[in-house]
N, C-alpha and C positions, 0 to 999 in steps of 0.2 A: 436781132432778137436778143432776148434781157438773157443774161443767163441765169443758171440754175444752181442754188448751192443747199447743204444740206444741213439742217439745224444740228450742232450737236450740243448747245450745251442751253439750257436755258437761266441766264444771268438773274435779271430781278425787272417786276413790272415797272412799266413808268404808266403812274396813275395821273392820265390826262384826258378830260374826261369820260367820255362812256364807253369806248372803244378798247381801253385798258392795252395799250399795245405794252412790245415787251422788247427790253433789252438780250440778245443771244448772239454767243459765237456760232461759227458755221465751219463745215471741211474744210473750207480754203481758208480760215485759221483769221477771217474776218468777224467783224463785231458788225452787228445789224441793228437796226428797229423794227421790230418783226409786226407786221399788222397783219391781224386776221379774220381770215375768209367769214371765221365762226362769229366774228361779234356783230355787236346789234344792228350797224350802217348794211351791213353785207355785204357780198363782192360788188356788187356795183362801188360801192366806195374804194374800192381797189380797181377798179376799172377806170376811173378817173382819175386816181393816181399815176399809174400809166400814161393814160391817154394826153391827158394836161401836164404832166411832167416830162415828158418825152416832146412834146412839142415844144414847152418853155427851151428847154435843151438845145431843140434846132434853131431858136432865135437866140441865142448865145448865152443863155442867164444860164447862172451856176443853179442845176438842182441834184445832189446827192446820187450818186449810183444806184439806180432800181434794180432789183434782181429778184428771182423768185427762190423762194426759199418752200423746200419741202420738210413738212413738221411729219417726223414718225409719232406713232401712237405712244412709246416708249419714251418721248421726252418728259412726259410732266409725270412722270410716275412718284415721283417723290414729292411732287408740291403737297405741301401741307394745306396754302386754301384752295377750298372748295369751287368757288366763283374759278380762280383759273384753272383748276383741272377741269371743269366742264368747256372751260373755252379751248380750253388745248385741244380735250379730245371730240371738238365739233369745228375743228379746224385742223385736222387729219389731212396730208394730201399738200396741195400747190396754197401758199401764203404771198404775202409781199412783204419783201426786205429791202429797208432803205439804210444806204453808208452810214454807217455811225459816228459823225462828228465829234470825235473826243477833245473839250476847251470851248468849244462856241457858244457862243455867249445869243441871247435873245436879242434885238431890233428893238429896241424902244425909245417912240418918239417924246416920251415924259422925260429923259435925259437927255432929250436934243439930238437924238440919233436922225441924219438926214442921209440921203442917196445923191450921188450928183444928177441934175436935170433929166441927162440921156439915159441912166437906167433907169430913174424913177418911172421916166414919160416910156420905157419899154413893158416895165414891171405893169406898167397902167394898161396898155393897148395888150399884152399879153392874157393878166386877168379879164379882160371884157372882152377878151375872143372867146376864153373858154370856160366864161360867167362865172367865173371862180367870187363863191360872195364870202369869205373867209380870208380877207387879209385885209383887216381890220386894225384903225389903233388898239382896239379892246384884245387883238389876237392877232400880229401882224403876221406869224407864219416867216418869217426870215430870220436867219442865222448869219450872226457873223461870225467867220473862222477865216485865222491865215487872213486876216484884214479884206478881207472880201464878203460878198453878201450871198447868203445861198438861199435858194426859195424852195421849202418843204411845205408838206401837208394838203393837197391837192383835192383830197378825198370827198370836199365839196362843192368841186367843180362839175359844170354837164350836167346841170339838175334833170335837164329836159327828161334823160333815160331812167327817170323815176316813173313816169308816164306814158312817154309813147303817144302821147295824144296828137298832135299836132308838129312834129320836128320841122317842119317846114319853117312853118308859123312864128316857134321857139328860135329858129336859127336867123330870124331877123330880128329877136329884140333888137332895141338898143341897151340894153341892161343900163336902169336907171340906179340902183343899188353900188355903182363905180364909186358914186357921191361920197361915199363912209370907206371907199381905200386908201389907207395907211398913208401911201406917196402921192394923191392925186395933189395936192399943195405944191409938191415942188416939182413936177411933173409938166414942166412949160415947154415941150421939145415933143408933143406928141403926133402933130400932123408928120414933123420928120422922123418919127418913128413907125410910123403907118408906110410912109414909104419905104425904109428899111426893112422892116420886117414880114411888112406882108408878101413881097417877092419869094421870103426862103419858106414858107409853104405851098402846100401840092397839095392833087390829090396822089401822086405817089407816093408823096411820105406818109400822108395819113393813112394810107393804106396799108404801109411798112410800120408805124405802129402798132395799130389796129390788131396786125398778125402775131404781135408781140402776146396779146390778152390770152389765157389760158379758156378753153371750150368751158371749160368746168365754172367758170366765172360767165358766162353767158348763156346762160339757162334760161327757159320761157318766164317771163317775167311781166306778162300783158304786153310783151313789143312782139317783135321779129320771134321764130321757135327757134331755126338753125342757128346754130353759133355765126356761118357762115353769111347767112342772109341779115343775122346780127351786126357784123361784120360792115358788110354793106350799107346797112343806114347809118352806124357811126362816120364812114367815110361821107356818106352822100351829106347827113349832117353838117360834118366839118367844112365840105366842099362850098355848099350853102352860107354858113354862119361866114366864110373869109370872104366869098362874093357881098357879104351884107358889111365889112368892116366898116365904108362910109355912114352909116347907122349909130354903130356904137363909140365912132371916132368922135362926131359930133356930141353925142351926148358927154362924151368924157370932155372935151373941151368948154362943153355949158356948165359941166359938172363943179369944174375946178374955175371956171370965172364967176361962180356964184360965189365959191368961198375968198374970192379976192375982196 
């Protein structure tokens, strides 16, 4: 389970696109990137955070300590703008707080920033399990810190749970959209990445995720009503989409011998 910490101080916005997440310390006297429940994406974008970062995690990739962060009504009392005090106080209650990388620098392939093969080809099969379409050269979503690579911003991961329409269906793309990730170029090691990786998922662990998501973030949203039966088609989902990885392992492989 993620744990829980308490915002106390709120530092200064980071204005990155429309989501306006925030820099703030907490009781345990850490520094967060505080996303919240209240902005435009909604919890489902914090539910993918979760869910896709917590899995990247069990296949070994560095991603920042997730923790939930409770925002009292009394923190933004003193913001002077407007736009954040309404976000503050419609994002009341459980948030999501990601480790605060203080020195990390962005991932950019315009400088000749590369991955060696076997993370690349992980970071590949990784994103097209959990249709992550946001790690892009245009917005690669990786940090280097401490000479290592961490993979943040997940929030666009698991489109399917915008709908509900078909998860069955969705959990067999092959997701064509790999073609425009960041690493698929140096990513030549990805059948043995399939086989590495796809072993250290379950349906226990996605299950052990899954319990991590707060009720309050899985509200009737045209899926499932219970949180619990919510619960359920995320795992059955996932269970699905890693039965289908010969699907999207091929298409990553056609993906990257077109750009050869």
């Amino acid at each position: 389970m993620l744990r829980t910490v308490q915002a106390t101080r709120y530092v200064t916005p980071l204005r990155e696109g429309g989501s306006l997440p925030a820099l703030v310390e907490a009781d345990d006297l850490g520094m967060y990137v505080l996303k919240f429940r209240g902005a435009g994406q909604g919890p489902l974008a914090l539910v993918a955070e979760i869910v896709a970062g917590e899995i990247g995690r069990a296949l070994g990739l560095k991603v920042p300590e997730l923790v939930l962060v409770e925002v009292d009504a009394a923190l933004g009392r003193n913001e002077p703008d407007a736009e954040i005090r309404d976000l503050l106080r419609a994002s009341v209650g459980l948030n999501l707080g990601v480790d605060f990388l203080p020195g990390s620098v962005m991932f950019d392939p315009a400088a000749g920033d590369k991955a060696a093969p076997e993370l690349a080809s992980a970071a590949v099969w990784f994103d097209a399990f959990v249709t992550n379409v946001d790690r892009t050269a245009r917005n690669p979503n990786l940090l280097y810190w401490h000479k290592a690579l961490y993979f943040i911003d997940h929030g666009a991961a698991l489109y399917f749970h915008h709908a509900w329409s078909d998860p069955a269906a969705s959990a067999r793309s092959r997701f064509p959209v790999i073609r425009d990730h960041v690493l698929l170029p140096g990513a030549s090691e990805i059948e043995k990445a399939d086989a590495a990786l796809r072993p250290r998922l379950s349906e226990a662990l996605f299950s052990e995720i899954v319990a991590s998501v707060p009720d309050a973030w899985l509200a009737p949203d045209g899926g499932p009503a219970a949180p619990n039966a919510k619960r359920a088609a995320y795992v059955d989902y996932l269970q699905r989409r890693l039965e289908a990885a010969p699907l999207f392992v091929e298409e990553a492989i056609r993906a990257r011998a077109a750009l050869l």
